[in-house]
C-alpha positions as CSV (number, residue, x, y, z in Angstrom):
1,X,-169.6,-34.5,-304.2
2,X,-167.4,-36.5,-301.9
3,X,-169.9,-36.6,-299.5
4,X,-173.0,-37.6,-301.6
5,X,-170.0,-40.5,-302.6
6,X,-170.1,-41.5,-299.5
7,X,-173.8,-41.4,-298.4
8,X,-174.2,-43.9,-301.3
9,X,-171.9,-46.3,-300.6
10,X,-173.1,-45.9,-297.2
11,X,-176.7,-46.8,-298.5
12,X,-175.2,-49.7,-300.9
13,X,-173.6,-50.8,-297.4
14,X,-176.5,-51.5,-295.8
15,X,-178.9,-52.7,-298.4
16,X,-175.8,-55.8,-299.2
17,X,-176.1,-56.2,-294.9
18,X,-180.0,-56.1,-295.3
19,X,-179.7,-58.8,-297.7
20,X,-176.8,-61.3,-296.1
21,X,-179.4,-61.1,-292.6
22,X,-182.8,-61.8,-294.6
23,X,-180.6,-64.6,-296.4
24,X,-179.0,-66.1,-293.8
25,X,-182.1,-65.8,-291.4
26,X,-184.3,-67.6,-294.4
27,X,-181.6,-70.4,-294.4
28,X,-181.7,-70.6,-290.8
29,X,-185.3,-71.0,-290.7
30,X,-185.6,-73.6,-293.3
31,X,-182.8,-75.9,-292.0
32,X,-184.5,-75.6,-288.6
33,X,-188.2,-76.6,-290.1
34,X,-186.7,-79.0,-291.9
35,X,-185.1,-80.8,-288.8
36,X,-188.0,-80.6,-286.7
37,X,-190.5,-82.0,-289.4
38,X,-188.7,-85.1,-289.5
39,X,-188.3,-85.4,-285.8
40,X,-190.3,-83.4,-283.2
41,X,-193.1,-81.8,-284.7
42,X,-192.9,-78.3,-282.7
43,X,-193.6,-76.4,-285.9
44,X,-190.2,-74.7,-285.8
45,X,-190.2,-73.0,-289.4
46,X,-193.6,-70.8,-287.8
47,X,-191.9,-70.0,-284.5
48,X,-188.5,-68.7,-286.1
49,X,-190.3,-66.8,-288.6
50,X,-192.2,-64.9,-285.9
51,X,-189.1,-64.1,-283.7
52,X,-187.0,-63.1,-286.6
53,X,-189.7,-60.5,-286.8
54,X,-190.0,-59.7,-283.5
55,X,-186.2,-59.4,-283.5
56,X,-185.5,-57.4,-287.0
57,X,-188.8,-55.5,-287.4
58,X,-191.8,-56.4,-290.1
59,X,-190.2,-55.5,-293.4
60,X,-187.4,-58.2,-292.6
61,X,-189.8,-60.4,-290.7
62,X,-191.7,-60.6,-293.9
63,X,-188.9,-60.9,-296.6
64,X,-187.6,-63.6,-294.1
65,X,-191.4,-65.6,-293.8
66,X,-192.2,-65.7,-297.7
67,X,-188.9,-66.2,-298.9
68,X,-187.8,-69.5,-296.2
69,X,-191.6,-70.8,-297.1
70,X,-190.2,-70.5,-300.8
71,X,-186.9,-72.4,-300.7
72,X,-188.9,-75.1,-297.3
73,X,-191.1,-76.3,-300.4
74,X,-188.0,-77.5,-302.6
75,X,-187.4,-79.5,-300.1
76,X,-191.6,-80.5,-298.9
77,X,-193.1,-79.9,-302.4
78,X,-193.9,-77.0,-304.5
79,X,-197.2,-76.8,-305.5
80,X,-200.2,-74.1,-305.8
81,X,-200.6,-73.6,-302.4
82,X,-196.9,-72.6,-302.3
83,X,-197.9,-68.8,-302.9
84,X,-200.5,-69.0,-299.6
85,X,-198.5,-70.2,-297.8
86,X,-195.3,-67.6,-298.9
87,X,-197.8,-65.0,-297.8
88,X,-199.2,-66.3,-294.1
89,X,-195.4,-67.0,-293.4
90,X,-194.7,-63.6,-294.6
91,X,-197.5,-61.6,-292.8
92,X,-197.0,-63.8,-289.6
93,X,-193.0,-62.3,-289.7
94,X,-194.3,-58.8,-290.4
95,X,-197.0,-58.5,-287.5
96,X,-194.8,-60.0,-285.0
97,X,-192.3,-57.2,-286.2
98,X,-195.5,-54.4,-286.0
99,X,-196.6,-55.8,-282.2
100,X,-192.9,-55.9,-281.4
101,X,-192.0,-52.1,-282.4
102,X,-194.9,-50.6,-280.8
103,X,-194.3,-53.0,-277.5
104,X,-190.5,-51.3,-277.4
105,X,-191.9,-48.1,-278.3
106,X,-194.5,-48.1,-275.4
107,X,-191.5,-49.5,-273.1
108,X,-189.1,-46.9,-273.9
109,X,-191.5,-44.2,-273.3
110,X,-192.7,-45.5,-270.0
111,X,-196.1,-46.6,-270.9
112,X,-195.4,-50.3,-269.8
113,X,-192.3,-51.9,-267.7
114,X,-191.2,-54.7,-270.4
115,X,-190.5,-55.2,-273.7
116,X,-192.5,-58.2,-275.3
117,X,-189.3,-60.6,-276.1
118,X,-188.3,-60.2,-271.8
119,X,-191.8,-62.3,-271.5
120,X,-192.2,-65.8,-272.7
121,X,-195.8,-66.2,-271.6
122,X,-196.5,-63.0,-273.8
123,X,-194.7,-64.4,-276.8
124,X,-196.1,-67.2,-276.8
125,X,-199.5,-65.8,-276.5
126,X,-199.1,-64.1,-279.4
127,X,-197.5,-66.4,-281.3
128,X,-200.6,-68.7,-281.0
129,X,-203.1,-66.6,-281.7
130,X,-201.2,-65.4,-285.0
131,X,-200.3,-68.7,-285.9
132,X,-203.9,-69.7,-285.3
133,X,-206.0,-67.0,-286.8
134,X,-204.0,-65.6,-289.5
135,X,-202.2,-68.3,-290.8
136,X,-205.1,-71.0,-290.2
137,X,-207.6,-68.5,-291.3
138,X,-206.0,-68.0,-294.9
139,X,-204.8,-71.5,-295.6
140,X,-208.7,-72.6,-295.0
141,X,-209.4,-69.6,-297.3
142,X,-206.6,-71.0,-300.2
143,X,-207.8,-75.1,-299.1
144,X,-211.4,-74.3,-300.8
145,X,-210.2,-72.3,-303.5
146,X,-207.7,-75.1,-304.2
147,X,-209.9,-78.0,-303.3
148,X,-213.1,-76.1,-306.0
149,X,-211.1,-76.7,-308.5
150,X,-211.2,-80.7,-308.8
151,X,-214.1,-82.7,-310.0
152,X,-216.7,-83.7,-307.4
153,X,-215.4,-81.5,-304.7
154,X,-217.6,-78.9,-303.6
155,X,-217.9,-75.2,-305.3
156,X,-216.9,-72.2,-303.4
157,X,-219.7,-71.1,-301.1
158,X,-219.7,-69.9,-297.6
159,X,-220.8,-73.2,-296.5
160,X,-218.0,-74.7,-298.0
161,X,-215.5,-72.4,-296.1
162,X,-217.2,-73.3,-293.0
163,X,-216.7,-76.4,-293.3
164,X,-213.4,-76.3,-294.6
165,X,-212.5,-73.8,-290.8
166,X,-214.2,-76.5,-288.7
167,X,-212.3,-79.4,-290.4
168,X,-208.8,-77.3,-290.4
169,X,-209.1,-76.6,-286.1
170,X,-207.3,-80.0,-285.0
171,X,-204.3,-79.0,-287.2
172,X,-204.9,-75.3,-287.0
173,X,-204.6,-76.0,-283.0
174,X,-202.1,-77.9,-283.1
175,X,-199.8,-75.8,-285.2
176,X,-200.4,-72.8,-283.4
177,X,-200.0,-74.4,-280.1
178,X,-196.6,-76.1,-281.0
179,X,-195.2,-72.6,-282.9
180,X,-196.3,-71.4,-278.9
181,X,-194.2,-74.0,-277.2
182,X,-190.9,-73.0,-279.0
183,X,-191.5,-69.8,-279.0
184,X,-192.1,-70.0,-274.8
185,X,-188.6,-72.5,-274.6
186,X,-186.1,-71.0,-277.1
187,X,-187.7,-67.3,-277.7
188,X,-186.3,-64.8,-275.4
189,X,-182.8,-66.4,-275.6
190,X,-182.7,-65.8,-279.5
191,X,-184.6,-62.9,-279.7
192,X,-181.9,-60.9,-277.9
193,X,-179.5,-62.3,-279.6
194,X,-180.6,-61.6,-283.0
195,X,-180.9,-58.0,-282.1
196,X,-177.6,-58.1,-280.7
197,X,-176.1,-59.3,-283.9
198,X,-178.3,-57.1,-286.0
199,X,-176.9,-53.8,-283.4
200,X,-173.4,-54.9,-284.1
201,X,-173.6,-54.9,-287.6
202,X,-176.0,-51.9,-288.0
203,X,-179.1,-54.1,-289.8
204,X,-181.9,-52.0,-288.1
């Protein structure tokens, strides 16, 4: 009995530290997006919600993305696109987490010689193309159904959606290449030590 006690106090434990990291990661991440959108636009919010998965695996990564998208639109305007955007913040956390497991995995076995946070050029690859085709592909997707619904726009149609891609590159390119520029500078040095922090105080 004692020891089913303590297994569940245990458990409680680590759910209250799985909360204060996903918490105070969120906050990070929306104090950082905030500062940068008002000063350099580098896209910072994207970035530290694909190393925070990198750093504390997908489930975190995604809790951290939809719930730092959530409290950033307080603060930039909440509105129906709110949800889209909750879930490409959310999904670009939980792949980056995915991609980053197996890349340990594979490096701990001996299948490759580095882990993908020891290469900046890596990490920033990836975060481009995520930032690009996931999160620009689904906010395109939510933009027509959003746009269909006032007067005199145009219906929903596959036309339409092309359109709407081929209008959304110049952003879509430029968000995804500025998420890759902080991810390249600041990445590897935050990456290790997020997982240092979330070692010490047993998160993962």
């Amino acid at each position: 009995m004692e020891e089913l006690r303590m297994r569940k106090g245990n458990k409680a434990l680590m759910r209250a530290r799985d909360i204060v990291m996903v918490a105070t990661m969120s906050a990070l991440v929306v104090v950082v997006h905030l500062f940068f959108h008002v000063t350099v636009p580098l896209q910072a919010g994207t970035a530290m919600v694909i190393l925070s998965g990198m750093a504390l695996g997908p489930k975190k990564g995604f809790a951290i993305g939809a719930l730092s998208r959530f409290i950033c639109n307080f603060y930039m305007l909440q509105g129906m696109w709110t949800p889209w955007q909750m879930l490409c913040w959310g999904l670009l956390g939980m792949l980056a987490g995915i991609f980053f497991e197996q890349s340990t995995r594979r490096a701990k076995s001996g299948r490759q010689n580095f882990k993908l946070p020891d290469r900046p050029a890596v990490m920033a690859a990836f975060s481009f193309f995520v930032t690009f085709i996931v999160y620009g592909g689904i906010i395109n997707i939510a933009a027509m159904f959003l746009t269909a619904s006032f007067p005199g726009e145009p219906a929903v149609s596959l036309k339409t959606l092309q359109l709407t891609y081929i209008s959304g590159i110049p952003y879509d390119l430029f968000h995804a290449v500025c998420a890759a520029a902080f991810v390249f500078l600041f990445g590897t040095g935050f990456t290790k030590r997020l997982s240092r922090i979330a070692i010490k105080y047993g998160v993962n």
